[in-house]
C-alpha positions in Angstrom: 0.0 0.0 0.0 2.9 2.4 0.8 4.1 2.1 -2.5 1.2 2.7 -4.3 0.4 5.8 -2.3 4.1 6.8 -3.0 3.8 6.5 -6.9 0.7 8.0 -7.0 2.7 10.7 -4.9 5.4 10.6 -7.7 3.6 10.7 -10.7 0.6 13.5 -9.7 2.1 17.6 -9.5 0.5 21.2 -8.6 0.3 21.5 -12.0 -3.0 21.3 -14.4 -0.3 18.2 -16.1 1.1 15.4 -14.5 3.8 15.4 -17.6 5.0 17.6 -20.2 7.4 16.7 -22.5 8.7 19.4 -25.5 11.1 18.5 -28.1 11.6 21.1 -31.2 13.4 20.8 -34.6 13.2 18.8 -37.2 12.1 15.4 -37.2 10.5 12.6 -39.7 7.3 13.3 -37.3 7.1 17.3 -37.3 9.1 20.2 -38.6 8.6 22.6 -35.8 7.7 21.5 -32.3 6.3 18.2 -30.3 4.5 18.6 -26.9 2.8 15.8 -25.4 0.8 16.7 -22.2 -0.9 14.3 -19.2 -3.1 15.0 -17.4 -3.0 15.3 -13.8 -6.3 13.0 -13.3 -4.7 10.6 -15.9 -7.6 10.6 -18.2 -6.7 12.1 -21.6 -3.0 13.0 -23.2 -2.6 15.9 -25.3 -0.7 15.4 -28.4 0.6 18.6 -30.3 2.6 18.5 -33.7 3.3 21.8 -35.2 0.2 23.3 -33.7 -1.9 20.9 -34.6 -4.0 19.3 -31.2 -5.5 16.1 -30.9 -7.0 14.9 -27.7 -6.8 10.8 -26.6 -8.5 9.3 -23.6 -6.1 7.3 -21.6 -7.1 3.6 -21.1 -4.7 2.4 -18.7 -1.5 3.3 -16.8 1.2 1.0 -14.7 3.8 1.8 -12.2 5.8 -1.0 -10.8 6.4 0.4 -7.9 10.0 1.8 -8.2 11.0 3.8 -11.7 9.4 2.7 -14.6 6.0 3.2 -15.9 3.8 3.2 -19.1 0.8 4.9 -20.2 -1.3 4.1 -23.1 -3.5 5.8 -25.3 -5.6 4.4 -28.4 -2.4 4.5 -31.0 0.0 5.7 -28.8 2.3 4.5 -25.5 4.7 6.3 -23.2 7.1 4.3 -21.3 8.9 6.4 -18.4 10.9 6.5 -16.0 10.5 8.6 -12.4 13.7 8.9 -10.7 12.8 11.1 -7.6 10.0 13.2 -9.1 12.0 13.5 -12.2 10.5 12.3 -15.4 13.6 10.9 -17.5 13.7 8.9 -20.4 10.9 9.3 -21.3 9.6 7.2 -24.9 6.2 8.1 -27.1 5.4 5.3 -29.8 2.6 5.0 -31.9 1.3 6.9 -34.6 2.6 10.1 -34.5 -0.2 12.6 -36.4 0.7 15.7 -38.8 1.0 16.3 -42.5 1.9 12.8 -43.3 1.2 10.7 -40.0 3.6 7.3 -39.4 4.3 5.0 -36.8 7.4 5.3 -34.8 9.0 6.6 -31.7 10.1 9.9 -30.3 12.5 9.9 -27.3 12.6 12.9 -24.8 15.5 13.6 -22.4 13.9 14.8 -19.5 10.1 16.1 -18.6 8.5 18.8 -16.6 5.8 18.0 -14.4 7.1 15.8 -11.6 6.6 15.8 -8.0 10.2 17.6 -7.6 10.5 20.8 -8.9 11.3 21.3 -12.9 14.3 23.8 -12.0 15.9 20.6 -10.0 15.3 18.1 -12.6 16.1 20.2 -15.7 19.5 20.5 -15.2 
């Protein structure tokens, strides 16, 4: 039970997201920017590709307990790891939508949106 409460701890923030993740440039996926966004009650992700916004409801999320965790979406996973609060490696695969959407994966560095503050785990 303690570690449940602890990774529910872990994953949930003061923010209105329990993850953001941002990567710009250019990619196969997008020419500009990619932000995917959580929410904090863990029902829908935000996906945004050059501007362009599409919503998905979340139909499950796991934690086992120490680091890593997954999240899926219809189309789309996140696999992550939470190292103190810190969202890190974090991995989106699915189809990726846009001008010409494909299936494959992006990988982020580090997130914002953990239960230690962003100026602490973006360094």
């Amino acid at each position: 039970m303690k570690s449940i409460i602890t990774s529910l701890l872990l994953i949930t923030s003061l923010n209105s997201s329990a993850m953001l993740c941002e990567i710009e440039g250019l990619s196969p996926f997008f020419s500009e920017k990619l932000t995917v966004e959580v929410s904090k009650d863990h029902s829908e992700l935000r996906l945004n590709v050059d501007g362009n916004e599409s919503i998905k409801k979340i139909n499950s999320s796991a934690w086992d307990g120490h680091v890593a965790g997954i999240i899926t979406a219809d189309d789309l996973s996140i696999k992550f790891e939470n190292h103190f609060g810190c969202f890190r490696n974090v991995e989106l695969t699915g189809l990726i939508p846009g001008d010409f959407p494909r299936v494959g994966s992006i990988k982020f560095g580090n997130c914002r949106g953990g239960s230690t503050p962003d100026d602490l785990c973006l360094r």
